[in-house]
ROFINU-240116 format. One record per residue (C-alpha): y, z, x. Coordinates in steps of 0.05 Angstrom, whole numbers, plus 32768, in hexadecimal, padded with zeros to 4 digits. Example, Ala and Ser with C-alpha at 12.3 -4.5 7.8 and 13.67 -1.06 7.14 Angstrom:
residues 2
7FA6809C80F6;7FEB808F8111;
***
This chain:
residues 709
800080008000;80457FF38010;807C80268026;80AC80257FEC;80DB80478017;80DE8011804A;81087FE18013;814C7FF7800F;81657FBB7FEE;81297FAA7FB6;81067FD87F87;80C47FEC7F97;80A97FFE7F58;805A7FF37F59;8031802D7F3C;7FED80227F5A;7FD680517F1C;7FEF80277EEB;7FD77FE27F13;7F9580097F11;7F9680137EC2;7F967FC07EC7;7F5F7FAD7EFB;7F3A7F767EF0;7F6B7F547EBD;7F8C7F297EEA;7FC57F107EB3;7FCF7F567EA0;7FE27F617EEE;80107F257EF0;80327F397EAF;803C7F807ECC;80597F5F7F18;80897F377EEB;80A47F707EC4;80A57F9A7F04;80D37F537F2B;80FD7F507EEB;81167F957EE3;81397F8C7F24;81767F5E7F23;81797F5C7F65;81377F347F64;81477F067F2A;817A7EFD7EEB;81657F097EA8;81347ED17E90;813B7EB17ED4;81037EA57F03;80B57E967EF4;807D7EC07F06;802F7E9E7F01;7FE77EB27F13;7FA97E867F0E;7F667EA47EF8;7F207E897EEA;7F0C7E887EA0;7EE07E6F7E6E;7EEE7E287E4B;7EE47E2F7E04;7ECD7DF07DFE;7E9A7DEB7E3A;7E8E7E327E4A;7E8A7E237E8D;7EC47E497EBB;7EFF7E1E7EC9;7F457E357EEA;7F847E457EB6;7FC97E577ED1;7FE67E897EA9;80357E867EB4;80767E9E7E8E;80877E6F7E52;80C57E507E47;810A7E727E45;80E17EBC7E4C;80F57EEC7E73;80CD7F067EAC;80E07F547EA9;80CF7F547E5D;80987F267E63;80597F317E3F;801E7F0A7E32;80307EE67DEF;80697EC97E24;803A7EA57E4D;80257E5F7E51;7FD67E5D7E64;7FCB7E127E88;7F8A7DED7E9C;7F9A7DE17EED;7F687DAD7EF0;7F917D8B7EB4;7FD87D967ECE;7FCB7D877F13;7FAD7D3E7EF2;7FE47D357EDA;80037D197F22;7FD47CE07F10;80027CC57EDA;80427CDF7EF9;80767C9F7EF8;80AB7CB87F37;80EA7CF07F2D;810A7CB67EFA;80DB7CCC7EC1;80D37D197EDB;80EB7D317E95;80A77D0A7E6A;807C7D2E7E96;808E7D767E68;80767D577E2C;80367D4D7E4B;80297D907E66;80127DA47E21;7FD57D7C7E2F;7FC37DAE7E61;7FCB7DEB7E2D;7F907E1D7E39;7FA07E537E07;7FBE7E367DBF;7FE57E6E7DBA;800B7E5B7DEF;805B7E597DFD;806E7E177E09;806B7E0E7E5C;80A57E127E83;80C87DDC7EB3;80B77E097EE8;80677DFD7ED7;80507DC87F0E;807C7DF47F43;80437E247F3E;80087DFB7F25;800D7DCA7F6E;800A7E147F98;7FC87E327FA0;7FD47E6E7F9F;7FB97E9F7F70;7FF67ECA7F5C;803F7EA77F6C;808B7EC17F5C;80C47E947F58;81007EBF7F54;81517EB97F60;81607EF07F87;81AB7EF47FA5;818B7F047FEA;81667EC57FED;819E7E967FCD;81CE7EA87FF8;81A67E868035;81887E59800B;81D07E3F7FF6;81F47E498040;82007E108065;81C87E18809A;819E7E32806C;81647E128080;816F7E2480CE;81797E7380B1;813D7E74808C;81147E5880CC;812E7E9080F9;812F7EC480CC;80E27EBE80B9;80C87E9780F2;80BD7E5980CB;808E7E83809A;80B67E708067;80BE7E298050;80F67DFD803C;80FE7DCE800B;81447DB07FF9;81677DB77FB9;81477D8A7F7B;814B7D927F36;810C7DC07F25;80D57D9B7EFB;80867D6E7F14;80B17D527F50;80C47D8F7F6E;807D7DAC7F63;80667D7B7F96;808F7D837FC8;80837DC97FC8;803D7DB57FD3;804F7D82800C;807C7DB78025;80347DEA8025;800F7DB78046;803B7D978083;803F7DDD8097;7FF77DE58098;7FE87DAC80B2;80117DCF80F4;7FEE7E0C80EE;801B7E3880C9;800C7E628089;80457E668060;80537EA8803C;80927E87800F;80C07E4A800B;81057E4D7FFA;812D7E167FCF;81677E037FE7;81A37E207FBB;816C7E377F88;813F7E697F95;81037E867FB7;80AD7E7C7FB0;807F7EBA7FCE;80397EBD7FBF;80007EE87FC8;7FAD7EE67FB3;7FB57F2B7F8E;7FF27F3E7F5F;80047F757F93;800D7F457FCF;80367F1D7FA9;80627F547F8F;80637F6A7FD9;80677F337FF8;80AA7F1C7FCC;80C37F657FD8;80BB7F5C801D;80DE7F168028;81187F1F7FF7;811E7F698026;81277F3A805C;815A7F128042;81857F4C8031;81807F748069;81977F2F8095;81D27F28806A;81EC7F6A806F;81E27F6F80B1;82157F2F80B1;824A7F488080;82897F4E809F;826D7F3880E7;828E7EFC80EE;82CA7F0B80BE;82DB7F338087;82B77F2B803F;82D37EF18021;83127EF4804D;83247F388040;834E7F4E8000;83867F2B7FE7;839C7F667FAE;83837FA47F9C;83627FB27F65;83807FE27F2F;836780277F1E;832D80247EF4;835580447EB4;838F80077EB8;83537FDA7EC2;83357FEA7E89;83767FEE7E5E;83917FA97E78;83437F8D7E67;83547F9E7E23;83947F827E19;837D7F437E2E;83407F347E12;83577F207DD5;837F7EEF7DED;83507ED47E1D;83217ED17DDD;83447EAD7DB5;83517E727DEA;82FD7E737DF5;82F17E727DAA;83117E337D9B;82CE7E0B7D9A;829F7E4C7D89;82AC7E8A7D75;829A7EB67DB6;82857F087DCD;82A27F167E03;82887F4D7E45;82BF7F677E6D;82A57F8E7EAF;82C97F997EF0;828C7FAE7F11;82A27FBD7F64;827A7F767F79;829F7F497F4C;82E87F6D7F59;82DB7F647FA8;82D47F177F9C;830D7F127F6A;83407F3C7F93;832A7F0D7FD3;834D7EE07FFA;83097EB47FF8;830D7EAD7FAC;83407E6F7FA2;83117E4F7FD7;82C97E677FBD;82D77E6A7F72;82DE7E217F61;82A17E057F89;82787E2C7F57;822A7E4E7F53;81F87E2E7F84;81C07E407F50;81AF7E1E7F13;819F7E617EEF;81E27E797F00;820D7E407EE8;81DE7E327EAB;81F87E747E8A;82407E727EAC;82577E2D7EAD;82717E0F7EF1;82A37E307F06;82D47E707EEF;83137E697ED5;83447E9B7F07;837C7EB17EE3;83BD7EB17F07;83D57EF67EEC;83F07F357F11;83BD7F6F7F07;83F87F9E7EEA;84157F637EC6;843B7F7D7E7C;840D7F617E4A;84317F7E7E12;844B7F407DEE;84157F167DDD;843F7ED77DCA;84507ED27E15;840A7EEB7E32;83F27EAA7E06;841F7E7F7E27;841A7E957E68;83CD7E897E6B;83C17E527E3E;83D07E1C7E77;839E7E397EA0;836F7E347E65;83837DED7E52;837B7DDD7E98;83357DF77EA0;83287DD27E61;83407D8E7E85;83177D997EC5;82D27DA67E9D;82E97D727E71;82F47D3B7EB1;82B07D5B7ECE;82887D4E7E91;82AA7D027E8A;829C7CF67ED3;825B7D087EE5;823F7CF67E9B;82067CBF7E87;81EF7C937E54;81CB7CC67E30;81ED7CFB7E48;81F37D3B7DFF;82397D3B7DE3;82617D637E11;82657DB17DFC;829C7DE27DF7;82CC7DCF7E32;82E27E247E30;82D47E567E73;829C7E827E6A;82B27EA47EAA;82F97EC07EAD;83157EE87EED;834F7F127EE8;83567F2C7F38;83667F727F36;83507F837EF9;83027F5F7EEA;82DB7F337ED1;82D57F157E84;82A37EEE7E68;828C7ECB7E21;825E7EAB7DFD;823B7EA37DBC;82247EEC7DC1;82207F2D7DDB;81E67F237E06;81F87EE17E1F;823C7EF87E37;82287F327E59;81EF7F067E79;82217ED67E9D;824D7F107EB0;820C7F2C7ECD;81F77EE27EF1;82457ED67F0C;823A7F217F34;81FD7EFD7F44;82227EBC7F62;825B7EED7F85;821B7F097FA3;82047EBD7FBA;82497EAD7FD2;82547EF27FFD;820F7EE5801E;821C7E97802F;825E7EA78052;824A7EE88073;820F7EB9809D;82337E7A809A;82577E4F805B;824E7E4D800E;82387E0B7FF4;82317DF97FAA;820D7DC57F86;82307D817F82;824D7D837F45;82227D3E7F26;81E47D737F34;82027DA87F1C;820C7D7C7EDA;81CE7D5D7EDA;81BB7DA77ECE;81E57DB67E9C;81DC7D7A7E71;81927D737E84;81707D4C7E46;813C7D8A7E3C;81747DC07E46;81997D9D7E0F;814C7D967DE3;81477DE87DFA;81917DF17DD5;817B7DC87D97;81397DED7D92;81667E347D8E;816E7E5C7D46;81A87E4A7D1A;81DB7E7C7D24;81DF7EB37CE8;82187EB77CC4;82407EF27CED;822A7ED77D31;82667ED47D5D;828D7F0B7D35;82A47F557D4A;82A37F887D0E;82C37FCB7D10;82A87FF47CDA;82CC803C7CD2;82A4807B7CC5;8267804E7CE2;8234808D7CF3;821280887CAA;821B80807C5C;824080447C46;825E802D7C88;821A80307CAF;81F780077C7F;822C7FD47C82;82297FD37CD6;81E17FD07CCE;81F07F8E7C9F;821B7F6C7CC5;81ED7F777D0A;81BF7F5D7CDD;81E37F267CD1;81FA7F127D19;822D7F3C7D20;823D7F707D56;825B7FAF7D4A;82847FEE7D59;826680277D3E;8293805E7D2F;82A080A27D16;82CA80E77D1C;8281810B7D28;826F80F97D66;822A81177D67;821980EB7D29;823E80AA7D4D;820A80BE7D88;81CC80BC7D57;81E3807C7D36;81E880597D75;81A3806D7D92;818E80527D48;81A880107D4F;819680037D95;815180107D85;81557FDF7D4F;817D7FAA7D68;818B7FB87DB0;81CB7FD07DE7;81E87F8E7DDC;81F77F907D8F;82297FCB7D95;82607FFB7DAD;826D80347D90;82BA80637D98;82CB80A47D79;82F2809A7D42;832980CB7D19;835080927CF5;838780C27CDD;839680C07D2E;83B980887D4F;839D808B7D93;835780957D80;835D80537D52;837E80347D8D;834680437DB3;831D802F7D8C;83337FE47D8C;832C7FEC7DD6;82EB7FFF7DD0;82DD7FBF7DAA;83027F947DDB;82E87FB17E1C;829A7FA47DFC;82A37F6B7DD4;82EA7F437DD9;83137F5C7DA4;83027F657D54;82F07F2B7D1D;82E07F5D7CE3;83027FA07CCC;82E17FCB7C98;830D800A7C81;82CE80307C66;82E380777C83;82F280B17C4E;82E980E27C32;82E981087BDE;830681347BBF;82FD81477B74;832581777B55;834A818E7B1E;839F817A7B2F;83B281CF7B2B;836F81DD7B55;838981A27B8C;83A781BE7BC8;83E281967BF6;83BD81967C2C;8384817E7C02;83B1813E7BE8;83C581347C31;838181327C4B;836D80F87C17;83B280D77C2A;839D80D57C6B;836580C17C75;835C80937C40;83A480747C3A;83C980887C81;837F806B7C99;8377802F7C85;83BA801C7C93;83B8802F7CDB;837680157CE3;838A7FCD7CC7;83CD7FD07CEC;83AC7FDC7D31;83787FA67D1A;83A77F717D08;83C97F757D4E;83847F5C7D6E;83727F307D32;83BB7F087D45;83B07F0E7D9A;836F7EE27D89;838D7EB17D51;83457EAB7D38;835A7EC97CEE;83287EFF7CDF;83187F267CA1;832E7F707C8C;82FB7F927C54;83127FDA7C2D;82DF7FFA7C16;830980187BD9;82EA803C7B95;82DD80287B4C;830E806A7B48;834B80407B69;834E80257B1C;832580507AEE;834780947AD4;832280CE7AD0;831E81207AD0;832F81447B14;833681097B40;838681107B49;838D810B7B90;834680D57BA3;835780A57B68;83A6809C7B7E;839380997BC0;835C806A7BB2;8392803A7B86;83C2803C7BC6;838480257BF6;837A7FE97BC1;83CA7FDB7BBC;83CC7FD67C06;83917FA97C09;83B97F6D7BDC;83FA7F857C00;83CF7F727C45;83AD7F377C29;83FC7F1D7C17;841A7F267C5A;83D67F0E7C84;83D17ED67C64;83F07EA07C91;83CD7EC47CCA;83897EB17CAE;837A7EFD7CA8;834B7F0A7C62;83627F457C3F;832B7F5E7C0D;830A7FA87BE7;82CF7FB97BD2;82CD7FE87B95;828C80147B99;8278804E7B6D;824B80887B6D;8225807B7BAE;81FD80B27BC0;81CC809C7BE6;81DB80B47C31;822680B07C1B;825080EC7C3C;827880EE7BFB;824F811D7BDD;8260814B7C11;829D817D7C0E;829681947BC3;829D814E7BA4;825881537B86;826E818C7B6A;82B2817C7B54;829681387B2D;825181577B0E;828D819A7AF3;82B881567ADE;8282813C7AB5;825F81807A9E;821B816B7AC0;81F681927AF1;81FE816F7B44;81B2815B7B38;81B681347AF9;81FA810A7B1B;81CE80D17B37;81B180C27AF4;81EE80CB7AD4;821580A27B03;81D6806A7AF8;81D8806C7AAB;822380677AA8;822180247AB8;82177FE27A9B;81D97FD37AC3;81BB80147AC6;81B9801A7B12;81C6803D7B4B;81EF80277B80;81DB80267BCB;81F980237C0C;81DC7FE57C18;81FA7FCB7BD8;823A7FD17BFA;82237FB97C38;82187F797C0C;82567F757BED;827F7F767C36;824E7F467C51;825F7F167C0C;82AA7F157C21;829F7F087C75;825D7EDC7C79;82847E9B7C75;827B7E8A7C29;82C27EAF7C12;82E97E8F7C51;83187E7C7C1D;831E7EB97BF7;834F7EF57C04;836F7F337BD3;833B7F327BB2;83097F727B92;82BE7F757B8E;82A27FAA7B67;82687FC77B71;825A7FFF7B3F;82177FE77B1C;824C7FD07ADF;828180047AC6;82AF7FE17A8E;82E380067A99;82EC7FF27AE8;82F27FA97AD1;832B7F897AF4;83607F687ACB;
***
């Protein structure tokens, strides 16, 4: 067994105990070597990288033992891997297939016909990465993207490094598009060295990526941990040797507070300009590695060549967009922030737009959105966006990995990049664009930010859980911060980190709904959807009321939703993307009844303000509407604080019997749900109302006398 303490720069995480629970499944110990490579970024980016082993097993339609490659499906992901993943392969099949191969002009027919080499039928379809492994011998092989190995395999004398570093045990093979071509070179690469005597433990693509292999799962995992050690330890031996990293710094970065609070005041705006096409998420980080390229004198140099490997500029397009913005600058008026940047944005627009025109063929897809998905602002970090969450964070999370690339190159000699005609040939590959067409339709919320007061449970939880449901991500909130921290755990169980934030929120306090907003910004890019759903009841008789009891409804009810909308609106207008603000009012905001003074005027003023809002928002695209609920009592925090009380006194009924009551007051006899208004807000923001605004859906189960006029 290894030493795990001799890698300082990898994660040695084999347990031999565990690896012993699998002996003698072979797949089972290549699925657990994957998820063991993948949980280390160093070693590889999420859903980057391929991981194989070929075992001898029976053919169901012989019985006789033939050789099947089992290796990670397409688009998987090597850290999450398991075996419903996998593609199983005949060998003898896919290796046959060289027999009909027509020459690198027709590479892309040969994926179709991998299917003819299908082992199990329950397999996922095969990756372009397949005949890479299927032309090696080897039993168990890892393709991986470590920044270690990049950075030589993307310096200029790469090739000369990688010789002298490992003693020509490694191979080289220039950069090609991966797919049956580049399969047999590796081969040819395998065998010229053989053919002079030397076992090769690895080969390393030029600008790409890096091939280890071993006969047992645990010399692979080894052997990769060992060469990719290598590779780091050369490069930092290297860092500032020859000069400083990236040419030293240029500014200084701001303290990590005035980061954080300039990140906010600009995503919006950097949103809206990157939504024009799409509706994006944005990621915001200004992780230590990305703020030491960005603050460099390097970067106006380094940052246009853009990433060296294909995984990296797949998720991040080709190059950043560098804003030219002091760190400290006053980003208070937005109207001048907007102009300020949008040249730089129109610009950026103009070069993809030339690249895509220039380097395009006959058949190239319809060019896509021309907007960065990379945007650094030196000093202060990094933003990203795309169609979600996930995929935002991802290409904040594979730039840090090209920074890596581009710090090793120069530290051992100089940063190249991918012509730019390979780089597109990437990018607008015919079965990337197939891969795109194959993907789900987006759901109705996907793309959109919702912030949903009083979030932790009742009514406002069910309608977060809805519009996560729905594509959406959110920002859970509440004034109870240990039931904010249970909802969160709950709805990263259920739909993972990436679908929400969460802030503590008092919205009868400005700075706490301020910082809220921020919250949303800093995770996601700003706010789409508001819902005022935070409040609380109060029933009783007007000489029983107290002041303090009308100021407390006032509050947080009216006061509320006012300064919840008004801090809304500001990011609503900094994006320009229109948006939509939903009140969760009351069937009492119109209906008169016994001790319900002080909840039924406030509850009139919250459904006042909502046509007042829908009035003034109008030309800003901003949809004002309410929802009128009654009697929900399911999970509802309503009935806390004596209302039950006060309402079953009103109506001389016991607290037990309100439920049915409640039910068989109404004109279809039912009881109303928290999910029932989750339903209602999702009928006014899932795209179908787009042209609706002041209006009032009630949901009461049918109660005459809340009929609007």
């Amino acid at each position: 067994m290894a030493d795990k303490n001799a890698f300082k720069h990898v994660s040695y995480l084999w347990d031999e105990a565990k690896a012993s629970e699998l002996a003698g499944d072979e797949v089972a110990l290549f699925i657990y070597r994957s998820n063991l490579l993948g949980a280390d970024l160093r070693l590889t980016n999420y859903g980057g990288g391929n991981t194989s082993v070929k075992i001898t097993d029976k053919d169901p339609l012989t019985g006789q033992p033939t050789e099947v490659m089992w290796i990670k499906g397409s688009g998987g992901d090597i850290g999450t891997l398991t075996k419903s993943g996998c593609a199983a392969l005949y060998i003898d099949r896919l290796r046959s297939l060289e027999n009909v191969y027509r020459g690198i002009e027709f590479e892309d027919e040969m994926v179709e016909l991998f299917n003819h080499s299908i082992f199990d039928l329950n397999s996922k379809a095969p990756s372009i990465d397949t005949p890479l492994h299927g032309f090696l011998p080897f039993a168990h092989i890892d393709h991986l993207h470590p920044d270690a190995a990049i950075a030589i395999a993307a310096a200029k004398d790469g090739k000369k490094i990688t010789e002298e570093l490992f003693g020509g045990t490694i191979g080289w093979v220039e950069w090609q598009r991966p797919g049956f071509d580049l399969g047999l070179k590796l081969r040819a690469c395998l065998q010229e060295n053989a053919e002079k005597g030397v076992a090769l433990r690895g080969i390393m693509l030029g600008s790409h990526g890096l091939f280890t292999w071993g006969d047992t799962a645990y010399e692979s995992y080894v052997n990769t941990l060992e060469v990719i050690e290598k590779c780091a330890e050369y490069l930092e031996a290297n860092y500032g040797k020859k000069r400083p990293v990236f040419g030293g710094a240029k500014i200084t970065s701001l303290e990590p507070a005035a980061r954080k609070e300039q990140a906010a005041a600009l995503a919006p705006v950097l949103r809206g300009f990157c939504s024009s096409y799409v509706q994006m998420v944005g990621h915001f980080t200004d992780d230590e590695r990305v703020l030491e390229f960005a603050n460099s004198n390097d970067l106006a140099r380094l940052a246009p060549l853009g990433t060296s490997c294909p995984d990296h500029f797949l998720r991040t397009k080709i190059s950043p967009l560098v804003l030219d913005l002091a760190p400290d600058a006053d980003l208070s008026d937005t109207e001048s922030l907007k102009a300020k940047i949008l040249p730089a944005v129109e610009a950026y627009r103009a070069m993809y737009t030339e690249y895509y025109e220039t380097c395009k063929h006959a058949n190239s897809p319809a060019m896509r959105d021309p907007n960065p998905v990379v945007i650094l602002y030196p000093g202060v970090g990094m933003f990203t966006f795309a169609k979600n969450k996930q995929t935002s964070r991802v290409a904040a999370e594979f730039y840090t990995n090209a920074i890596n690339v581009m710090k090793g190159a120069e530290a051992v000699s100089e940063y190249t990049s991918l012509p730019r005609q390979e780089a597109f040939d990437i990018e607008y590959w015919l079965l990337e664009e197939a891969k795109l067409q194959r993907m789900p339709k987006p759901k109705p919320l996907s793309g959109k930010i919702a912030l949903v007061t009083g979030s932790a449970g009742g009514i406002g939880k069910a309608i977060a859980r809805k519009f996560v449901q729905e594509g959406a991500v959110v920002v859970l909130n509440d004034i109870n911060e240990d039931r904010l921290k249970s909802a969160e755990a709950e709805f990263e169980k259920v739909f993972g980190r990436d679908a929400v934030a969460t802030a503590v929120l008092n919205v009868t306090d400005e700075a706490s709904i301020e910082n809220a907003f921020k919250a949303s910004c800093l995770a996601f890019g700003g706010v789409d959807i508001i819902v005022n759903n935070a409040g609380i009841s109060i029933s009783k008789s007007i000489t029983d009321h107290s002041i303090e009891e009308w100021d407390k409804l006032y509050d947080i009810l009216v006061k509320g939703q006012f300064m919840v909308s008004k801090a809304g609106v500001e990011i609503l207008r900094k994006q320009g993307l229109g948006g939509d603000i939903v009140n969760i009012v009351s069937k009492n905001s119109v209906v008169s009844g016994p001790n319900n003074a002080g909840y039924g005027s406030a509850k009139a003023a919250q459904a006042h303000m909502s046509r007042l809002l829908a009035a003034e928002l109008g030309g800003d695209k901003i949809r004002v509407n309410s929802v009128n609920p009654d009697a929900v009592i399911a999970d509802s925090n309503i009935w806390a604080g004596g209302w039950a009380e006060g309402r079953a006194k009103a109506y001389g009924i016991t607290v037990e019997e309100l439920p049915a009551y409640y039910a068989k007051r109404t004109l279809l006899n039912e009881a109303i749900l928290p999910e029932d208004i989750a339903n209602a807000c999702f009928a006014f923001v899932g795209g179908l109302l787009n042209k609706s605004t002041g209006n009032v859906l009630n949901v009461d189960g049918g109660v005459a006398m809340g009929f609007l006029r």
